[in-house]
Backbone bond lengths (Angstrom), bond angles and torsions (degrees), N, CA, C in turn:
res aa  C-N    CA-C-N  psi(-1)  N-CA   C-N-CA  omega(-1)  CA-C   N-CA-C  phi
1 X - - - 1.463 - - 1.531 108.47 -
2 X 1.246 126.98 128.80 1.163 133.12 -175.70 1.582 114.78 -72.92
3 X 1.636 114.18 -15.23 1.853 97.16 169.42 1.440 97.17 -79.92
4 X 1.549 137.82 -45.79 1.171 120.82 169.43 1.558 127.37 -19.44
5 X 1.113 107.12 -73.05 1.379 126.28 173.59 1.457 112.91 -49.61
6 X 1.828 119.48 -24.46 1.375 94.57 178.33 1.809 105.54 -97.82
7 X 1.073 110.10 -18.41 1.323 123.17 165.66 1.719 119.33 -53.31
8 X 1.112 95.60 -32.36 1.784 101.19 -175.71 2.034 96.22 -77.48
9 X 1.292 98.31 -26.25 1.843 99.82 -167.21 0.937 114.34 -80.86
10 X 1.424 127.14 -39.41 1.429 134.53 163.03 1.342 104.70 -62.33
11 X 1.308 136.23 -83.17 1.523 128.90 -157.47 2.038 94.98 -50.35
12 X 1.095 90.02 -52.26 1.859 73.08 -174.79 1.491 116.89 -44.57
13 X 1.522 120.78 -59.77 1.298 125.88 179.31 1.624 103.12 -50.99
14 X 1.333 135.18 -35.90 1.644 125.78 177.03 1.805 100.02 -72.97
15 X 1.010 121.94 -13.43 1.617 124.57 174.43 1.087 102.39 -84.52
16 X 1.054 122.19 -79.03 2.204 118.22 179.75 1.125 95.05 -42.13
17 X 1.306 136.77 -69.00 1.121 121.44 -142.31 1.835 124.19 -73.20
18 X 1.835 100.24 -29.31 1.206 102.72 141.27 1.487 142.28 -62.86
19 X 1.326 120.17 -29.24 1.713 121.36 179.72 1.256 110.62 110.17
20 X 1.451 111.84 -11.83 1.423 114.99 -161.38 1.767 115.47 -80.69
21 X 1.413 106.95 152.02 1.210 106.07 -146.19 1.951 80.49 -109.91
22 X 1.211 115.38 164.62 1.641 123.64 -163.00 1.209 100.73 -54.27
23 X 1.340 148.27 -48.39 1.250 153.72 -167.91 1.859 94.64 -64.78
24 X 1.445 112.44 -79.36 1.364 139.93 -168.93 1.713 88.17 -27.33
25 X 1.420 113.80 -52.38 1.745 112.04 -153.68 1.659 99.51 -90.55
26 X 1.237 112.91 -14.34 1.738 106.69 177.71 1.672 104.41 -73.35
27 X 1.387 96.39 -61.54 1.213 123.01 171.18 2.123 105.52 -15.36
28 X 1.359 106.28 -67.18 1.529 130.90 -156.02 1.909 82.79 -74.06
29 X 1.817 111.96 -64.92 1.121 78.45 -172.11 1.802 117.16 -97.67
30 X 1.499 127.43 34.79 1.614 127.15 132.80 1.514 82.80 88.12
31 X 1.150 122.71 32.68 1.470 127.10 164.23 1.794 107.95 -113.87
32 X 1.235 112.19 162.73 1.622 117.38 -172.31 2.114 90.08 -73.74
33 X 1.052 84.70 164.41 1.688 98.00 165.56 1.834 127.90 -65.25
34 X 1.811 93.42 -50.41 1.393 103.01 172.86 1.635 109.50 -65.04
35 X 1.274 119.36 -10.52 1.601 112.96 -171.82 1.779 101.70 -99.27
36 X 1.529 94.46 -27.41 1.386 85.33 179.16 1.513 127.34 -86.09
37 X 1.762 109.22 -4.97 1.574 123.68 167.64 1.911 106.32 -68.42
38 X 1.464 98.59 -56.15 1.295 109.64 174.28 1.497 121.42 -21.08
39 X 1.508 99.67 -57.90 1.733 116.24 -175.24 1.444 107.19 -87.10
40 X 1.495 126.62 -21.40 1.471 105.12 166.60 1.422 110.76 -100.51
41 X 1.443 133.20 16.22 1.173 128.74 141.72 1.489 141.17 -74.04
42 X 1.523 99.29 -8.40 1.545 116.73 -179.84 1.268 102.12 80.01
43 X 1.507 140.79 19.44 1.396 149.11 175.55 1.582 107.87 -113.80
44 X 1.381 119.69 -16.59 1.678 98.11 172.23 1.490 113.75 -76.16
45 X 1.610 123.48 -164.03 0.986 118.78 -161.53 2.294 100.31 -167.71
46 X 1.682 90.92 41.86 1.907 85.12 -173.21 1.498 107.76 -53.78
47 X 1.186 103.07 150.54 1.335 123.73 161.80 1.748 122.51 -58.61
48 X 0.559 118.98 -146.24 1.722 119.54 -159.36 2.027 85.75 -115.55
49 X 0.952 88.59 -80.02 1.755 86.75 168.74 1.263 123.31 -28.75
50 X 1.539 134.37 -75.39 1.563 141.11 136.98 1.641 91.68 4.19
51 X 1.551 106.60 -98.21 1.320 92.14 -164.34 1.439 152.48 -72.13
52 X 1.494 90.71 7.41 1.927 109.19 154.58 2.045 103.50 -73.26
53 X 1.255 102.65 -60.46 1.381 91.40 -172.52 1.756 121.47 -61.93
54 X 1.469 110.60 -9.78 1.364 104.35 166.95 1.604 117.34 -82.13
55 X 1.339 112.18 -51.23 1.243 123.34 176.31 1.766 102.21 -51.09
56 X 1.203 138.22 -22.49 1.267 148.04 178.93 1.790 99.48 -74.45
57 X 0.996 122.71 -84.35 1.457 134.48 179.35 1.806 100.58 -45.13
58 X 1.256 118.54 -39.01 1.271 116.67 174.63 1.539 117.33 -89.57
59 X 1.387 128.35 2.53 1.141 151.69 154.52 1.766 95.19 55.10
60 X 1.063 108.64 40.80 1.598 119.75 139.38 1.427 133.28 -116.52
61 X 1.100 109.45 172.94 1.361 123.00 171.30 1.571 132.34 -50.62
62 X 1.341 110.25 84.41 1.723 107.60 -171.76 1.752 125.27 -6.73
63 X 1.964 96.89 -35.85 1.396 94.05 -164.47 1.537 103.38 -88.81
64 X 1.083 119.22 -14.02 1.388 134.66 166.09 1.614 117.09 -16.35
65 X 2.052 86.38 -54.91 1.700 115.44 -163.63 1.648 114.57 -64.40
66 X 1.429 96.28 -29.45 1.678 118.95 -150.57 1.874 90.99 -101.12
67 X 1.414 116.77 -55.47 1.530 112.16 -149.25 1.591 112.25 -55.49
68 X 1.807 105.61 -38.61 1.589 103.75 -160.37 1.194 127.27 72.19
69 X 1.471 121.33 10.73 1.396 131.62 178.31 1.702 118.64 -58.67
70 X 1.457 109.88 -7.55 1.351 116.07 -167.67 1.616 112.14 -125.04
71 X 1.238 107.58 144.88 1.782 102.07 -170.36 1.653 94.08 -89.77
72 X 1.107 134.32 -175.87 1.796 140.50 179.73 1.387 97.41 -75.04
73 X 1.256 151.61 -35.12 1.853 156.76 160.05 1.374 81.88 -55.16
74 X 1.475 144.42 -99.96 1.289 121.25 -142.93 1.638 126.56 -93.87
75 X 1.359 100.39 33.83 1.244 114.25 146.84 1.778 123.55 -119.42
76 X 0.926 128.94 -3.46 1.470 128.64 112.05 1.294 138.81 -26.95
77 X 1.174 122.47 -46.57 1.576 130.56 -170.56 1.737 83.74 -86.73
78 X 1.353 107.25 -65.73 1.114 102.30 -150.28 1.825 109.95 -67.39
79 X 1.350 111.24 19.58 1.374 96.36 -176.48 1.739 103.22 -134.29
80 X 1.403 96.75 -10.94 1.560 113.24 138.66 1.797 118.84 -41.01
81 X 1.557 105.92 -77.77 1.729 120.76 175.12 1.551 100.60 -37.58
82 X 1.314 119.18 -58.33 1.379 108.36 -161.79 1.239 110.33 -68.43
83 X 1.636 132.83 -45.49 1.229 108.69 148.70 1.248 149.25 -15.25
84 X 1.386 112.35 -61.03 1.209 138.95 168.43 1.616 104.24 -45.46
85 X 1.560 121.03 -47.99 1.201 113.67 -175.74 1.195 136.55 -80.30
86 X 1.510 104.98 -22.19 1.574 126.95 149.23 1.411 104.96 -31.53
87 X 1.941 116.43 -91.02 0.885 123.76 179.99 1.617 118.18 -30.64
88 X 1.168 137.57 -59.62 1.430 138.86 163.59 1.672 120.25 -26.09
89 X 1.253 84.33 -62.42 1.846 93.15 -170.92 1.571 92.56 -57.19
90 X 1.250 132.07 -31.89 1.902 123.37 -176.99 1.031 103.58 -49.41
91 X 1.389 127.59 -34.34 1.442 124.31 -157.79 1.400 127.90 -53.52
92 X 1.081 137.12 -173.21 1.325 142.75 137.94 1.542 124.31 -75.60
93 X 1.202 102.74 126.66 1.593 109.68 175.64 1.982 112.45 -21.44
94 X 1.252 91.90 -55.82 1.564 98.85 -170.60 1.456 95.36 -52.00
95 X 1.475 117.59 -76.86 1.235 116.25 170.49 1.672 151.02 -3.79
96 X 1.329 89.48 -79.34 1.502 97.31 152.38 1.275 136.65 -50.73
97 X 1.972 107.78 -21.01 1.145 107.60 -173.52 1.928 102.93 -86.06
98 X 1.090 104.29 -38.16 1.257 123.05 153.73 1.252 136.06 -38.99
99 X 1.304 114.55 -25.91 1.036 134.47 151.81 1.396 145.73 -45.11
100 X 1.925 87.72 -69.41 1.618 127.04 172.35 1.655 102.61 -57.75
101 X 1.374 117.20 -32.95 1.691 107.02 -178.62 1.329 109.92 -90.51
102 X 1.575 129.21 -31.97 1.100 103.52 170.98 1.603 116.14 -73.90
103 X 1.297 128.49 8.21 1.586 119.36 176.39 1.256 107.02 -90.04
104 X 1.431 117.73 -27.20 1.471 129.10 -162.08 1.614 85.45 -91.00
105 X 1.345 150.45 -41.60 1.232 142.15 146.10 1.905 127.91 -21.43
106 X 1.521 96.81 -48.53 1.655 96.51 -167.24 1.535 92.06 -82.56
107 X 1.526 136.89 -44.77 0.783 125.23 169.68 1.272 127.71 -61.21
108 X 1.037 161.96 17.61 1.286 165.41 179.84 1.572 86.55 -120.05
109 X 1.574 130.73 -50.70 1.942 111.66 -179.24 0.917 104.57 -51.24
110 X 1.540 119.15 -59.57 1.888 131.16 176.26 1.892 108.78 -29.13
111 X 1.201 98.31 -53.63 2.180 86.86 171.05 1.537 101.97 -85.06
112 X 1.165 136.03 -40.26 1.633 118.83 174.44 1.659 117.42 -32.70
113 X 2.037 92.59 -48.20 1.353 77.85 -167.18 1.448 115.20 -85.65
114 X 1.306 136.24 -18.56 1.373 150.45 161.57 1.944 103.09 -29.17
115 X 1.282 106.25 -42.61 1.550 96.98 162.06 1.618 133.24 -102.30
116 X 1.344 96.57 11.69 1.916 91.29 146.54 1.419 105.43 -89.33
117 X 1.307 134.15 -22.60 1.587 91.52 172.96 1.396 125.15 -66.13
């Protein structure tokens, strides 16, 4: 079944990408081990519940788990950013605002330089 399969890609990529070792990532998201091989084998089968409380502990979007909209590269990046956005939101107001201009800075070199080639 192909939500299986997209379910196994995401939780794996939140496993590599955390470090966490099979125990470490059941553990985090409070599921048994054998259930959590199941689902990164593309052989489990959570319920609707299951996959609110994973997407919860994984602090995404349930539909996230199911769509497969993302190849293993851009679910990497993208779970990189959210990091990243964690870290941000800690900030201080000033900060962040400080922030927002130097991004709105690199991006604007990023099209400068798009027209020297």
């Amino acid at each position: 079944m192909e939500i299986q399969k997209n379910i196994a890609a995401v939780m794996r990529a939140f496993k590599e990408e955390r470090g966490k070792t099979m125990t470490e990532f059941s553990d985090y998201l409070e599921i048994s081990r054998s259930a959590l091989q199941e689902y990164l084998s593309g052989n489990g089968n959570p319920n609707v519940t299951t996959l609110e409380h994973l997407a919860k502990k994984l602090e995404i979007d349930p539909s996230l788990l199911i769509c497969g909209a993302f190849s293993q590269g851009q679910l990497t990046i993208l779970l990189k950013l959210l990091d990243m956005l964690k870290l941000i939101s800690g900030l201080e107001v000033e900060q962040r605002c400080r922030f927002g201009q130097l991004l709105l800075e690199m991006v604007s070199l990023w099209d400068a330089g798009d027209d020297c080639e």
